[in-house]
Each structure stands twice: as C-alpha cells, then as structure tokens.
C-alpha positions as CSV (number, residue, x, y, z in Angstrom):
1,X,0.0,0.0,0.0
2,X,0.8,3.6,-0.9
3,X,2.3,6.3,1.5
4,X,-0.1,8.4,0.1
5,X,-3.4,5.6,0.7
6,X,-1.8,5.0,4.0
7,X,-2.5,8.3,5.4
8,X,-6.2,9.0,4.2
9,X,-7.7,7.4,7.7
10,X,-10.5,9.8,8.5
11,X,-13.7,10.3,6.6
12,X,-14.8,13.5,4.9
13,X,-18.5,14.2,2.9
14,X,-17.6,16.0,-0.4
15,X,-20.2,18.1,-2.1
16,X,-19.5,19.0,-5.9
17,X,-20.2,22.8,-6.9
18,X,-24.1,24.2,-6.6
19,X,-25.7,23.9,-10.6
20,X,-28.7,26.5,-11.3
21,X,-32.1,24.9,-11.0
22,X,-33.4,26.8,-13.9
23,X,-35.5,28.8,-11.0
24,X,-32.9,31.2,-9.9
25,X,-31.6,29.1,-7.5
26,X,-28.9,26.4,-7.1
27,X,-28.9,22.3,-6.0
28,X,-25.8,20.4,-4.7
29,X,-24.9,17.3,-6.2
30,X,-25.3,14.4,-3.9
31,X,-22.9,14.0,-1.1
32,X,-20.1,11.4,-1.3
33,X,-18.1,9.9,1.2
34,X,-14.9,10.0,1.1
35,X,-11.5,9.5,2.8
36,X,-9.0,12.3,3.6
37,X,-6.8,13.7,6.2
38,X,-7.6,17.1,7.2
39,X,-5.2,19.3,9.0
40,X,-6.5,22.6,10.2
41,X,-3.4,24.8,9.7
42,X,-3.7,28.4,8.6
43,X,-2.1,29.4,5.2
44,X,-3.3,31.8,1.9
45,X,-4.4,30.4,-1.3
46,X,-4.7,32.6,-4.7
47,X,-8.4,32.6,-6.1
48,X,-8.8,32.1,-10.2
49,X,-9.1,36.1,-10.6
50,X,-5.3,36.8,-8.4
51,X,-7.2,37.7,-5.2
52,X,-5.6,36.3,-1.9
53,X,-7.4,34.5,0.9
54,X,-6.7,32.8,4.3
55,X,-6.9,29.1,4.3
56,X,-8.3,27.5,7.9
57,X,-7.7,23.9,6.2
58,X,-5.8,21.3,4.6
59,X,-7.1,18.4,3.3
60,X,-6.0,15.7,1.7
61,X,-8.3,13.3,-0.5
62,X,-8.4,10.3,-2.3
63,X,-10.0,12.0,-5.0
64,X,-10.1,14.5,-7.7
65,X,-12.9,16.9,-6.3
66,X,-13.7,21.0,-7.3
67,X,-13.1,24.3,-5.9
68,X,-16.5,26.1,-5.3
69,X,-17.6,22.5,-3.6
70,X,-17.9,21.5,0.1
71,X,-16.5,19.6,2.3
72,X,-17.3,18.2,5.9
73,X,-14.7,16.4,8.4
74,X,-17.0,12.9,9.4
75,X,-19.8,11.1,7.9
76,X,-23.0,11.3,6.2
77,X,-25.1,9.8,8.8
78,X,-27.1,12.6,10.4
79,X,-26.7,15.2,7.4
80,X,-29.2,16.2,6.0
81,X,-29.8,19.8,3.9
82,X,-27.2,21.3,1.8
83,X,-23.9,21.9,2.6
84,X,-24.5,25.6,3.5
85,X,-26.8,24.9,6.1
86,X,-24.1,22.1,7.7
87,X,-22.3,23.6,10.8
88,X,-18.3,22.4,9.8
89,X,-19.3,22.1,6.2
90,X,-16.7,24.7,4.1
91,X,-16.0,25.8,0.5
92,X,-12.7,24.6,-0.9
93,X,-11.0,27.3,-2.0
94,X,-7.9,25.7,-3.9
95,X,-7.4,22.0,-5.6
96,X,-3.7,21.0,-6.1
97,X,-2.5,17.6,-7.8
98,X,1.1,16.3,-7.7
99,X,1.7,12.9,-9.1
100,X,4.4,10.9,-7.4
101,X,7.4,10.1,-8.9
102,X,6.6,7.3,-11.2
103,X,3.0,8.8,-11.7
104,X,1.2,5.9,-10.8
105,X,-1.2,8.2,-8.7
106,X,-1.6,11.4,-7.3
107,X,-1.5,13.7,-4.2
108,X,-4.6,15.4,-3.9
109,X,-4.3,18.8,-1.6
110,X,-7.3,20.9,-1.0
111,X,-7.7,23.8,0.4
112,X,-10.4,25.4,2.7
C-alpha cells in the first residue's frame, strides 16, 4: 500500500459545486463519502481572478474533487440539507494535484 493511501484514515462528505435549477436558484450534487486527512493549519491560497485568501484547512483526499464544492470532516449519517446549512461544512478554495514520482497516482491537496 501507498504512502499516500496509508494516510487517508479519516472520513470526509464532499459536495461537488451548486448547478442553477433553472429557478434562480442552485442544487448540490449528492454527497459522497470519502477518505482524507484534514489538518487545520492556517495558510493563503490565490483565487482564479489573483485575489488572496486565508486558508483555515488542509485536506488531503483520495480524489479528484472541485473548488467552489464543500467539504465536511466525518460522515454522512445525520446530514441532512445542503452543505450551506451544515455547521463544519466549508467551501474549498484551492485544488492542487502532484503525481508521485513514477505517476502511478496522485497527491490530492485541498484547500479550505
């Protein structure tokens, strides 16, 4: 096993981006389990149009996921509503993808 499958031992719940309804509004994708390590450690992260941020969070998944989605630290059982609502539940702000050395798979950082 991996180094970098070794240290995904908690649970996360990953929301994709909000899609218009066609109403005005937005709908979340369904929520996914996942597994991740999250490390809440301050840092900045660089939005799409240069602006700078403060990260709270960073978490490492076992999958490609989005900026603009959510993400919660534990599992599904007991959510309910859309991530917005969630107390814990928080945007990701910054994906970053680094393959290891023979590219056989990836490192998956995000940022919150």
């Amino acid at each position: 096993m991996s180094v970098i499958r070794k240290m995904l031992k908690q649970t996360a719940v990953y929301w994709g981006p909000p899609v218009s309804d066609g109403d005005g509004g937005e709908t979340f994708p369904s929520p996914v389990e996942i597994k991740c390590r999250w490390e809440d450690v301050e840092g900045n992260v660089v939005d799409p149009t240069s602006n700078a941020t403060t990260s709270n969070s960073l978490v490492y998944v076992d999958r490609d996921v989005l900026r603009g989605g959510y993400l919660y630290l534990g599992g599904m059982s007991g959510l309910s509503g859309t991530p917005v609502n969630i107390v814990g539940a928080r945007r990701i702000e910054g994906v970053k993808k680094t393959p290891n050395f023979r590219a056989t798979e990836h490192l998956r950082e995000v940022t919150l």
